[in-house]
KOLGU-4560 file (N, C-alpha, C; in nm, 3 decimals, padded with zeros to 5 digits):
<recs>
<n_xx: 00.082 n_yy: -00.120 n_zz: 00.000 ca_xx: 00.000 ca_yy: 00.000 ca_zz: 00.000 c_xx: 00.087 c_yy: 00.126 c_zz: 00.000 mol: A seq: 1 type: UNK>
<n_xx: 00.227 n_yy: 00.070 n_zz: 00.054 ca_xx: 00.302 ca_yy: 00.220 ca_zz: 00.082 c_xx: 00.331 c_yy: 00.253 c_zz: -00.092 mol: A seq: 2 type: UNK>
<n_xx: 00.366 n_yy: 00.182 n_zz: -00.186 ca_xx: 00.356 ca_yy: 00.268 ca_zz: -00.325 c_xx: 00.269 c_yy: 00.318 c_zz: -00.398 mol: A seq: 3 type: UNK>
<n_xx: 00.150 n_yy: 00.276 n_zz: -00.360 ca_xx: 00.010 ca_yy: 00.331 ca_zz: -00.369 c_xx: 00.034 c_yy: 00.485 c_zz: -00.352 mol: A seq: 4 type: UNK>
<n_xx: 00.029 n_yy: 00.504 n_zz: -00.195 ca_xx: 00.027 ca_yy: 00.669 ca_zz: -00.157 c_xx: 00.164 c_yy: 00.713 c_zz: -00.194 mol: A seq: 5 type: UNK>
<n_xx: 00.268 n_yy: 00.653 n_zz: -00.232 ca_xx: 00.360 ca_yy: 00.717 ca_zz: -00.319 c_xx: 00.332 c_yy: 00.793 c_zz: -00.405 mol: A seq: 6 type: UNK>
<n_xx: 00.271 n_yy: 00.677 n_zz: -00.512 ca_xx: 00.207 ca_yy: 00.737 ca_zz: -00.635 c_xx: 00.086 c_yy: 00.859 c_zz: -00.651 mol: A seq: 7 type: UNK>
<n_xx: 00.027 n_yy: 00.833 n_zz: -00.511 ca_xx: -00.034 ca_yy: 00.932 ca_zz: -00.485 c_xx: -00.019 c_yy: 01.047 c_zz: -00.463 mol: A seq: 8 type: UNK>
<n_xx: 00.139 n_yy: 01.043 n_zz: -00.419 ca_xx: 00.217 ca_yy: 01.211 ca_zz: -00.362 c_xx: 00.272 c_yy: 01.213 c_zz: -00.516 mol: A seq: 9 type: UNK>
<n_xx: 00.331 n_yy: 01.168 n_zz: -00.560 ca_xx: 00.405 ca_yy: 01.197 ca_zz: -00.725 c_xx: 00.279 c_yy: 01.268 c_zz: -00.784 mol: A seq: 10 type: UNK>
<n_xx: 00.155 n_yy: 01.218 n_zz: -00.806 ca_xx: 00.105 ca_yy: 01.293 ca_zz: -00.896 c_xx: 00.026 c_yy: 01.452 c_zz: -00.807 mol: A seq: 11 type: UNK>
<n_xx: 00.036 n_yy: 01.372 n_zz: -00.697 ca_xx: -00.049 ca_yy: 01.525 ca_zz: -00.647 c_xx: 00.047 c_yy: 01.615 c_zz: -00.657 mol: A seq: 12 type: UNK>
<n_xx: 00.170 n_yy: 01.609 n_zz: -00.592 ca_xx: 00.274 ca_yy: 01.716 ca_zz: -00.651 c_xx: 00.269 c_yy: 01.765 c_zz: -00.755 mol: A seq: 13 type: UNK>
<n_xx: 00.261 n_yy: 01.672 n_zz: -00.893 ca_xx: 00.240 ca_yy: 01.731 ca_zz: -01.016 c_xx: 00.103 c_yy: 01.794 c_zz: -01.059 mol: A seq: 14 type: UNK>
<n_xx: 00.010 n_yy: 01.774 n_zz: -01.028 ca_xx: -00.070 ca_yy: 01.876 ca_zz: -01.031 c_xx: -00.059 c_yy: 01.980 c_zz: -00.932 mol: A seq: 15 type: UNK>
<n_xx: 00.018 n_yy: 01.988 n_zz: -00.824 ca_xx: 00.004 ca_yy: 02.166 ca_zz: -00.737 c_xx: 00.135 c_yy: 02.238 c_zz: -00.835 mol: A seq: 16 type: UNK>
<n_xx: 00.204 n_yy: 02.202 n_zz: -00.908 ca_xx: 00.332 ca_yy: 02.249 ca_zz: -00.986 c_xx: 00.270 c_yy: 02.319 c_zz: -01.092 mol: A seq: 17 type: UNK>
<n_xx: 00.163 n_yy: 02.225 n_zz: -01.135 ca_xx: 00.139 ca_yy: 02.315 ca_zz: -01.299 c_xx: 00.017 c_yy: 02.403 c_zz: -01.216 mol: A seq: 18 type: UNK>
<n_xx: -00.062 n_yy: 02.383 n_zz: -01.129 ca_xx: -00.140 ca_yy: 02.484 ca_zz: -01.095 c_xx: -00.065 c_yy: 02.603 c_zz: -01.034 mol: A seq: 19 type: UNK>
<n_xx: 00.035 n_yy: 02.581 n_zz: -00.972 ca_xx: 00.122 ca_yy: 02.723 ca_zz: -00.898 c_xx: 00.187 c_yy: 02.804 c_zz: -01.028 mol: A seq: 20 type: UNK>
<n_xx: 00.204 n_yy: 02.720 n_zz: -01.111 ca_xx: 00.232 ca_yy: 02.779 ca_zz: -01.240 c_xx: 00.101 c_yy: 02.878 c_zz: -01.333 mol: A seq: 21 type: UNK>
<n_xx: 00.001 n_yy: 02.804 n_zz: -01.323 ca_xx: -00.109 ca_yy: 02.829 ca_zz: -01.388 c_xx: -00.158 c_yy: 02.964 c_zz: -01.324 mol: A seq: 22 type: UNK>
<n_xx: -00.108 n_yy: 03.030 n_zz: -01.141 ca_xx: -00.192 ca_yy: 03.089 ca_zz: -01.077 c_xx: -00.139 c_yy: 03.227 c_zz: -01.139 mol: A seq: 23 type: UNK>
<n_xx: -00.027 n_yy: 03.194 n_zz: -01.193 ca_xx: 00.064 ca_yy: 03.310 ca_zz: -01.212 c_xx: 00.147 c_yy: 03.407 c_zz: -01.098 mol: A seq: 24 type: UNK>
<n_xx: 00.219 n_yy: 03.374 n_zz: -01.015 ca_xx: 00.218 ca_yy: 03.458 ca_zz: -00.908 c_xx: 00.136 c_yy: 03.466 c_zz: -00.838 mol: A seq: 25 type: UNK>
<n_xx: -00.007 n_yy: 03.368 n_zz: -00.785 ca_xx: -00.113 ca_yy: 03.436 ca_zz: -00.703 c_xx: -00.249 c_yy: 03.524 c_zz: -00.730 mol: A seq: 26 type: UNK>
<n_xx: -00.199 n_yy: 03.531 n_zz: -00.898 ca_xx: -00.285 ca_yy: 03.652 ca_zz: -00.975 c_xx: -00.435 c_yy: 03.578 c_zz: -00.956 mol: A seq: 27 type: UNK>
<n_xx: -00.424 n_yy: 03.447 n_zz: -00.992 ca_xx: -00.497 ca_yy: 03.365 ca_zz: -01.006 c_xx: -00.575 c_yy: 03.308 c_zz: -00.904 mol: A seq: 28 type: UNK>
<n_xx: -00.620 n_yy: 03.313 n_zz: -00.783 ca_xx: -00.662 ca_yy: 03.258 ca_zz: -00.681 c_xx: -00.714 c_yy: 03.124 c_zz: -00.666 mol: A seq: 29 type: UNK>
<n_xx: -00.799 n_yy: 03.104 n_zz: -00.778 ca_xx: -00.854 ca_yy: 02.927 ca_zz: -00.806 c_xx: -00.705 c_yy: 02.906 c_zz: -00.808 mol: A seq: 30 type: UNK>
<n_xx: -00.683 n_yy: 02.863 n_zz: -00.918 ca_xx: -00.527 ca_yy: 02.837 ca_zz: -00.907 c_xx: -00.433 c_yy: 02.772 c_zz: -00.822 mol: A seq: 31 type: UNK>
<n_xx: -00.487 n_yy: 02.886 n_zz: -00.748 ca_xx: -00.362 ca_yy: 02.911 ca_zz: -00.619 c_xx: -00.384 c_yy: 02.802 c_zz: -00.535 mol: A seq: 32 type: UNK>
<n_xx: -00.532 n_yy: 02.818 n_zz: -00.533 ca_xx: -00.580 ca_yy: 02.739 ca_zz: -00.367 c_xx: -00.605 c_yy: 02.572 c_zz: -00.427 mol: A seq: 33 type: UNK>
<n_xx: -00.608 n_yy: 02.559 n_zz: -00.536 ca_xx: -00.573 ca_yy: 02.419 ca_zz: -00.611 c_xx: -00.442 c_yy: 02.368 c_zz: -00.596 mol: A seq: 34 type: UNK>
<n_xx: -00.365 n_yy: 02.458 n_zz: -00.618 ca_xx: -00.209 ca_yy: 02.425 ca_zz: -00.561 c_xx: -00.188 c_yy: 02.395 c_zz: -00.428 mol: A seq: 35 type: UNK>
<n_xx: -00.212 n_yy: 02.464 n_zz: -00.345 ca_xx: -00.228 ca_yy: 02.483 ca_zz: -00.184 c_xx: -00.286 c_yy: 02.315 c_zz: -00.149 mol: A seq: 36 type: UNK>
<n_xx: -00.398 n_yy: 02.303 n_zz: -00.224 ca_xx: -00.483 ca_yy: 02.185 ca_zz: -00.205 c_xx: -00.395 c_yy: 02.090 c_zz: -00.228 mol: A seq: 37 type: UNK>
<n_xx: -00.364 n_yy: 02.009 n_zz: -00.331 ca_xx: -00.304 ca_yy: 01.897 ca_zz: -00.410 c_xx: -00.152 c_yy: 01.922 c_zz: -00.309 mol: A seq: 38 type: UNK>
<n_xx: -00.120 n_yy: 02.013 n_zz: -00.276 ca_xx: 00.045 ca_yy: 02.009 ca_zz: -00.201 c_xx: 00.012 c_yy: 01.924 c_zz: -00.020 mol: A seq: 39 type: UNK>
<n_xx: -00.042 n_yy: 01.961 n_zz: 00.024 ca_xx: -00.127 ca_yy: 01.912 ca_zz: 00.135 c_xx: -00.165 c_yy: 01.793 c_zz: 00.130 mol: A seq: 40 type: UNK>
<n_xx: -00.264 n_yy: 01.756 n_zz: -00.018 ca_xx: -00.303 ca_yy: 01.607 ca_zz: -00.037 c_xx: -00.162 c_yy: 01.524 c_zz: -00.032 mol: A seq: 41 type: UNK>
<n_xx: -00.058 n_yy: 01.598 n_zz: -00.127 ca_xx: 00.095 ca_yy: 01.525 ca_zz: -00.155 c_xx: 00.133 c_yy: 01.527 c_zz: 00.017 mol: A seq: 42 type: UNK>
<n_xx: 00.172 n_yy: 01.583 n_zz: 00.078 ca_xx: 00.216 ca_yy: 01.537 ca_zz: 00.206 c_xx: 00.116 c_yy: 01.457 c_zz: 00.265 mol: A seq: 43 type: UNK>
<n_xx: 00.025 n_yy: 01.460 n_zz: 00.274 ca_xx: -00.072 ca_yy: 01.392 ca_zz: 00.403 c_xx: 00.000 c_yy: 01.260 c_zz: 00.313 mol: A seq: 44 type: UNK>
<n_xx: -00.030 n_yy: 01.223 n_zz: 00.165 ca_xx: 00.004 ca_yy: 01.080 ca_zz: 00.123 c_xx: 00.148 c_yy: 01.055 c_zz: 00.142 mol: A seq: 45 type: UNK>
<n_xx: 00.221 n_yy: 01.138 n_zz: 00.151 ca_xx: 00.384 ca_yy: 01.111 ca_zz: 00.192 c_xx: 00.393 c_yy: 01.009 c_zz: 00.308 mol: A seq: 46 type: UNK>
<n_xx: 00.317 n_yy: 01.081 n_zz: 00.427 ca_xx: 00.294 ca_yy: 01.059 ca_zz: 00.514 c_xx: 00.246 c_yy: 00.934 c_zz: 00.545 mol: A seq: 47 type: UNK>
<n_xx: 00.171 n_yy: 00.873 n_zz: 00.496 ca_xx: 00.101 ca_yy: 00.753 ca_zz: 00.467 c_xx: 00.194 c_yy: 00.650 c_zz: 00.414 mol: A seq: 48 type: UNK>
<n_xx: 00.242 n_yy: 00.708 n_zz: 00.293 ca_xx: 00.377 ca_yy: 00.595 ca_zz: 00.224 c_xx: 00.484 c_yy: 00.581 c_zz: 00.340 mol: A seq: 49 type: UNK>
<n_xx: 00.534 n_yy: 00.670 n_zz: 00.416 ca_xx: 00.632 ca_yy: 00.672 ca_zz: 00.497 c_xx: 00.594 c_yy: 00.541 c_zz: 00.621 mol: A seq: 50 type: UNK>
<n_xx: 00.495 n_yy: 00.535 n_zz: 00.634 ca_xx: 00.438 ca_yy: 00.407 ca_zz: 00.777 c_xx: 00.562 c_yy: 00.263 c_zz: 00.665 mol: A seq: 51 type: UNK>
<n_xx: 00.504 n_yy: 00.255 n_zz: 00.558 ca_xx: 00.591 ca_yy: 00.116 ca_zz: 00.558 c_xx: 00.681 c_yy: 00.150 c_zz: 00.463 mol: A seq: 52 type: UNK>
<n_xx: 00.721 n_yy: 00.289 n_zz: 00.368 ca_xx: 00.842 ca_yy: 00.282 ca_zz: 00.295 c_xx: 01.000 c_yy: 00.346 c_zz: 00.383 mol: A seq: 53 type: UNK>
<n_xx: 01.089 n_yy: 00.310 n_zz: 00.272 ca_xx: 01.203 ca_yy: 00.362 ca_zz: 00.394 c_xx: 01.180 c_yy: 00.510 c_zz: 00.329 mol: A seq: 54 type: UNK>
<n_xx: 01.215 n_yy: 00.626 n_zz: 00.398 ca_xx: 01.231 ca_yy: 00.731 ca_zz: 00.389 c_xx: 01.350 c_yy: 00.770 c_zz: 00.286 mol: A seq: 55 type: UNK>
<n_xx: 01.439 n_yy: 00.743 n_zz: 00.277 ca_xx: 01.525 ca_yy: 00.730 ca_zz: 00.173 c_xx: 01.485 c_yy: 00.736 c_zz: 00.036 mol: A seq: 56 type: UNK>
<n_xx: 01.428 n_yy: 00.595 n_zz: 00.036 ca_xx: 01.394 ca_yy: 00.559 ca_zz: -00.056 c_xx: 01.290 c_yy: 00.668 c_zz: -00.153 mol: A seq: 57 type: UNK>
<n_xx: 01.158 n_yy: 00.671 n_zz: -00.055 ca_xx: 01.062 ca_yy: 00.678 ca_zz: -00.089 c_xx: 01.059 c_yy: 00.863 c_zz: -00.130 mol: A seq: 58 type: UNK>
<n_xx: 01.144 n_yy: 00.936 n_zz: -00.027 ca_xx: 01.210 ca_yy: 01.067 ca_zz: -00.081 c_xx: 01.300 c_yy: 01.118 c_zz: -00.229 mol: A seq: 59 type: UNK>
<n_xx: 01.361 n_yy: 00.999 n_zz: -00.245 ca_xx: 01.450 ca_yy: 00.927 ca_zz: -00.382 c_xx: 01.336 c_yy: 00.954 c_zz: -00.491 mol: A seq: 60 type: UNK>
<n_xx: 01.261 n_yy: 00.845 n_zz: -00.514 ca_xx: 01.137 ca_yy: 00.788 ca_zz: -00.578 c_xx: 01.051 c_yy: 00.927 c_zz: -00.610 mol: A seq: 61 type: UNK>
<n_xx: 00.999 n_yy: 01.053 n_zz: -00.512 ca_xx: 00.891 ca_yy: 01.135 ca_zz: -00.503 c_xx: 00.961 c_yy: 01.237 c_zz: -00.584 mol: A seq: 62 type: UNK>
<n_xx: 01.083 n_yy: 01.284 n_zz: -00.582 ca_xx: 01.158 ca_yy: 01.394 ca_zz: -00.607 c_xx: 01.204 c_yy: 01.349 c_zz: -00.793 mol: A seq: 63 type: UNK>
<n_xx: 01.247 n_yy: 01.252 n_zz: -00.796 ca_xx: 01.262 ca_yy: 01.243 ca_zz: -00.913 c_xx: 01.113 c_yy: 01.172 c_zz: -01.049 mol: A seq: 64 type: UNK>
<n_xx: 01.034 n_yy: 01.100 n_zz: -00.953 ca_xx: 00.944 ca_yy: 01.083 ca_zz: -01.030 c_xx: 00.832 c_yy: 01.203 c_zz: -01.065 mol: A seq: 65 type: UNK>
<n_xx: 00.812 n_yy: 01.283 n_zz: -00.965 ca_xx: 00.779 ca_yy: 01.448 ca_zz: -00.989 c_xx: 00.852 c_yy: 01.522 c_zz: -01.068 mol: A seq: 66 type: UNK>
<n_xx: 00.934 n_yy: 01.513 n_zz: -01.034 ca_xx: 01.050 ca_yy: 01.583 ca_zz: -01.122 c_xx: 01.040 c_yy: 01.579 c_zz: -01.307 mol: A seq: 67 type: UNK>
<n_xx: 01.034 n_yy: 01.440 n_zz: -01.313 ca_xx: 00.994 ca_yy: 01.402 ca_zz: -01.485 c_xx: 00.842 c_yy: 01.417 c_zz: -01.526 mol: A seq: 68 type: UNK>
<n_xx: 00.791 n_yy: 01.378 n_zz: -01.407 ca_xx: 00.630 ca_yy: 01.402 ca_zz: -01.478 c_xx: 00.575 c_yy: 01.584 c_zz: -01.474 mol: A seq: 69 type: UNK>
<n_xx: 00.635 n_yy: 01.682 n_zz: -01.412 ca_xx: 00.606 ca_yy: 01.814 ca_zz: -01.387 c_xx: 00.702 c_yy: 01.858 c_zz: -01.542 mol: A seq: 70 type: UNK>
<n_xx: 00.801 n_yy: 01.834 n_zz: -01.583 ca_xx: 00.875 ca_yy: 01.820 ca_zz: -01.754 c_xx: 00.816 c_yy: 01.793 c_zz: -01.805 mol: A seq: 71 type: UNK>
<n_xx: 00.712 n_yy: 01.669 n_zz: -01.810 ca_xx: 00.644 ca_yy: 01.602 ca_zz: -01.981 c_xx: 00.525 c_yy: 01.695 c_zz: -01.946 mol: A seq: 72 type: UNK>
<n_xx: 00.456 n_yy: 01.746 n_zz: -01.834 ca_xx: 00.352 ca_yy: 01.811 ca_zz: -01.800 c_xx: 00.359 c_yy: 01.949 c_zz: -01.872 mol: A seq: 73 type: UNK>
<n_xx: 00.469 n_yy: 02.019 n_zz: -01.844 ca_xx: 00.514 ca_yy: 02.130 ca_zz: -01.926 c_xx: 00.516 c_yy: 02.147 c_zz: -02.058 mol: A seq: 74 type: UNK>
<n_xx: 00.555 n_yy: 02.013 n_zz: -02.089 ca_xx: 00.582 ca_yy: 01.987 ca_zz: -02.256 c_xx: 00.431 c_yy: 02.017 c_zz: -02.307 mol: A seq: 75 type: UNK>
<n_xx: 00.346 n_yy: 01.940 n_zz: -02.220 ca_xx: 00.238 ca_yy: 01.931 ca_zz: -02.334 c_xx: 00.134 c_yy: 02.038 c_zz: -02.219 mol: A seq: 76 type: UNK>
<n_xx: 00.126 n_yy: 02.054 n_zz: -02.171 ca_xx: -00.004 ca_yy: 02.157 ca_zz: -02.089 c_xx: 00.025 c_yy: 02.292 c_zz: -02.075 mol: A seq: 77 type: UNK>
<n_xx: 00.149 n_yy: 02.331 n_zz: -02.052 ca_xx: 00.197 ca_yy: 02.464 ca_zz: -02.086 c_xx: 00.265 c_yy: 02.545 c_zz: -02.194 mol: A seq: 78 type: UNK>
<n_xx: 00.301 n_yy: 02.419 n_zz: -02.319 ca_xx: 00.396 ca_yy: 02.434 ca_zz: -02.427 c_xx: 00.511 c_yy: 02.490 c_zz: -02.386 mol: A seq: 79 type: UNK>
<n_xx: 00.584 n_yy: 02.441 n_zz: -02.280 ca_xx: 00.730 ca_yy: 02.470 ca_zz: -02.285 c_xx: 00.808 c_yy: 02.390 c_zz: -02.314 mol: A seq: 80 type: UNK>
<n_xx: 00.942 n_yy: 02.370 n_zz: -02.389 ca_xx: 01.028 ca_yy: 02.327 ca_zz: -02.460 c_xx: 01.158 c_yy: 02.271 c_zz: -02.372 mol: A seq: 81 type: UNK>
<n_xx: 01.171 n_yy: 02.143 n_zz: -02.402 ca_xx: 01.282 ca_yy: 02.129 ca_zz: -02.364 c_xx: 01.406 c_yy: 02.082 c_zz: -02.452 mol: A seq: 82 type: UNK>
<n_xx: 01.557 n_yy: 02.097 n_zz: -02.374 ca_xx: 01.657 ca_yy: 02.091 ca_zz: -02.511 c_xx: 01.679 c_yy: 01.935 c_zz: -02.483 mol: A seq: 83 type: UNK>
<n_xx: 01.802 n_yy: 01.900 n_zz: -02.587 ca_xx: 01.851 ca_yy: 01.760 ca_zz: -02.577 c_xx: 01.860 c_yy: 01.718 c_zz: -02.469 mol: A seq: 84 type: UNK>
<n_xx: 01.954 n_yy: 01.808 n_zz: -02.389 ca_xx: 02.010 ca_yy: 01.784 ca_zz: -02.278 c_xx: 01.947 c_yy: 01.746 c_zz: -02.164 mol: A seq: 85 type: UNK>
<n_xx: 01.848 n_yy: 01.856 n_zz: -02.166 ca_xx: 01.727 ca_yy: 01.788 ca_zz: -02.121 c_xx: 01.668 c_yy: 01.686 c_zz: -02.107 mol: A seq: 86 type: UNK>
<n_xx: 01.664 n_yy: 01.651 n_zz: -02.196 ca_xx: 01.592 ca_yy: 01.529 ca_zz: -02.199 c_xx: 01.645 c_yy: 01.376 c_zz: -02.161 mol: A seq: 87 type: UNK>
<n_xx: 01.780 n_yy: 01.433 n_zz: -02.220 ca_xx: 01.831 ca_yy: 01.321 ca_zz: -02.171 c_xx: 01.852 c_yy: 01.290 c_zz: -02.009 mol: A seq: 88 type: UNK>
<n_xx: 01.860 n_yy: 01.409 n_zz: -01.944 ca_xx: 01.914 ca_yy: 01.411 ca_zz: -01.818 c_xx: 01.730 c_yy: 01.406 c_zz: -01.736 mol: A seq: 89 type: UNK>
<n_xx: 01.608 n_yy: 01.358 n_zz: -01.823 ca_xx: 01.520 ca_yy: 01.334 ca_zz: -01.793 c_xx: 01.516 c_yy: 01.166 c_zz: -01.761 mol: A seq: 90 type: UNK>
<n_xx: 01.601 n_yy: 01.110 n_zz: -01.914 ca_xx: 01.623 ca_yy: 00.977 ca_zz: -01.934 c_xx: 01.651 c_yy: 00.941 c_zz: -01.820 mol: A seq: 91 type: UNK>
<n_xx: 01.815 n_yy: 00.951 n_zz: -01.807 ca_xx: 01.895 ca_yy: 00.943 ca_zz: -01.635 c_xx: 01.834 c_yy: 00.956 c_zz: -01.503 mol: A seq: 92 type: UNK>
<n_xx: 01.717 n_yy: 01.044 n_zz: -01.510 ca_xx: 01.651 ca_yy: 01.018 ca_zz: -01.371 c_xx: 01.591 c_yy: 00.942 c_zz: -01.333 mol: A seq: 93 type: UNK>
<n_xx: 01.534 n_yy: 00.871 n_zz: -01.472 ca_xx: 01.417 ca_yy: 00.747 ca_zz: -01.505 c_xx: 01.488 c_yy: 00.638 c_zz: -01.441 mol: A seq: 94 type: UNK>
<n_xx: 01.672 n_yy: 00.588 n_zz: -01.548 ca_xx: 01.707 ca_yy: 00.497 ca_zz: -01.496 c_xx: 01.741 c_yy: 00.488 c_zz: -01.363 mol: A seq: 95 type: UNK>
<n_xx: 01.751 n_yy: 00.594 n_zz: -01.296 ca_xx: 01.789 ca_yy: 00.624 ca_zz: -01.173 c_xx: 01.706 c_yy: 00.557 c_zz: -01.099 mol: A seq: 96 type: UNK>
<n_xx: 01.565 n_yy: 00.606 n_zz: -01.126 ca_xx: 01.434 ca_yy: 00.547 ca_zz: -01.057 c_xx: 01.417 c_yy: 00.400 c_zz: -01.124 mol: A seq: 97 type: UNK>
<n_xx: 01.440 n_yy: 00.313 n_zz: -01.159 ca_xx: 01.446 ca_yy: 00.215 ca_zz: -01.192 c_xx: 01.552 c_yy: 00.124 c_zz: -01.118 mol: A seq: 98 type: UNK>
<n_xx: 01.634 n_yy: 00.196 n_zz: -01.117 ca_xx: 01.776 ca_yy: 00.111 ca_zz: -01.046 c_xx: 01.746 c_yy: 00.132 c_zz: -00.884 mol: A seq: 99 type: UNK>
<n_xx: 01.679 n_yy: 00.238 n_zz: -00.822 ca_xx: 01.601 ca_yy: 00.230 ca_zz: -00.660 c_xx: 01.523 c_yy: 00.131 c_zz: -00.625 mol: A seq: 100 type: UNK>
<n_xx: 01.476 n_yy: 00.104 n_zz: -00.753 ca_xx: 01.333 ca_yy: -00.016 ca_zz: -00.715 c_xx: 01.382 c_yy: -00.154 c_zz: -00.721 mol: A seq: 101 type: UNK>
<n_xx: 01.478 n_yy: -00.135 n_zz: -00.856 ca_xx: 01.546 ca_yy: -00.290 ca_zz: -00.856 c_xx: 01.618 c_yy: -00.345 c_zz: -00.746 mol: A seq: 102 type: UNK>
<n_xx: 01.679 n_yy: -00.211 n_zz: -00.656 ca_xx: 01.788 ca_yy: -00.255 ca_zz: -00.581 c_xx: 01.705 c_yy: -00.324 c_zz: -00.429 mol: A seq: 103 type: UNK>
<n_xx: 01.580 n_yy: -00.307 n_zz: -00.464 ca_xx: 01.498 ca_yy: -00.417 ca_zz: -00.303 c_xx: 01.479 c_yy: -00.338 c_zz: -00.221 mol: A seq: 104 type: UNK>
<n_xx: 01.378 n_yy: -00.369 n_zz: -00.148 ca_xx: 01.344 ca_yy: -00.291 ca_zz: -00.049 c_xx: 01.387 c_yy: -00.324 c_zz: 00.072 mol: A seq: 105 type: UNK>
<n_xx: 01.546 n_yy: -00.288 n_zz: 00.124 ca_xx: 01.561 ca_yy: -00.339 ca_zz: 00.240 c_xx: 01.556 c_yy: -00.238 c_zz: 00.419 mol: A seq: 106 type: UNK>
<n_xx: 01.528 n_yy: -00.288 n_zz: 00.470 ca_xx: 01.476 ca_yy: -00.165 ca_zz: 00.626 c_xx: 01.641 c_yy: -00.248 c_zz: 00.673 mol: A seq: 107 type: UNK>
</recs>
């Protein structure tokens, strides 16, 4: 269950990112308090994943799997551009997150 509310903080993060984006500075108030919202939902589920994931880990996992999905989110919901380099160093975080999971879950 603890990658459940993982997955649950990865995406809620990614939606308070493109909404804090969307508010413009605050201009925006829906926005805002959508961001506010979904950041809150992302911790309370942190919180939840943390009872049986290691903290390490599961800090590892949130930061970089947010990390790539708030990029492809950009790509296509805000039309911002990214370079090669980019992308590749999007690649690298992936395998990164791949090689955390492979390596077992040990306490």
């Amino acid at each position: 269950m603890g990658y459940v509310y993982l997955l649950l903080t990865i995406l809620s993060e990614t939606v308070a990112v493109i909404f804090m984006k969307l508010s413009k500075g605050f201009e925006n108030k829906i926005n805002a308090g959508i961001a506010i919202l979904t950041y809150v939902a992302g911790f309370v589920f942190l919180t939840l994943a943390l009872k049986t994931l290691p903290a390490g880990l599961a800090n590892a996992v949130w930061a970089g799997a947010s990390t790539v999905l708030v990029a492809i989110a950009g790509v296509y919901f805000l039309k911002e551009e990214l370079s090669v380099i980019q992308i590749v160093s999007l690649i690298l975080i992936i395998v990164g997150l791949i090689g955390l999971n492979l390596g077992g879950n040990r306490h």
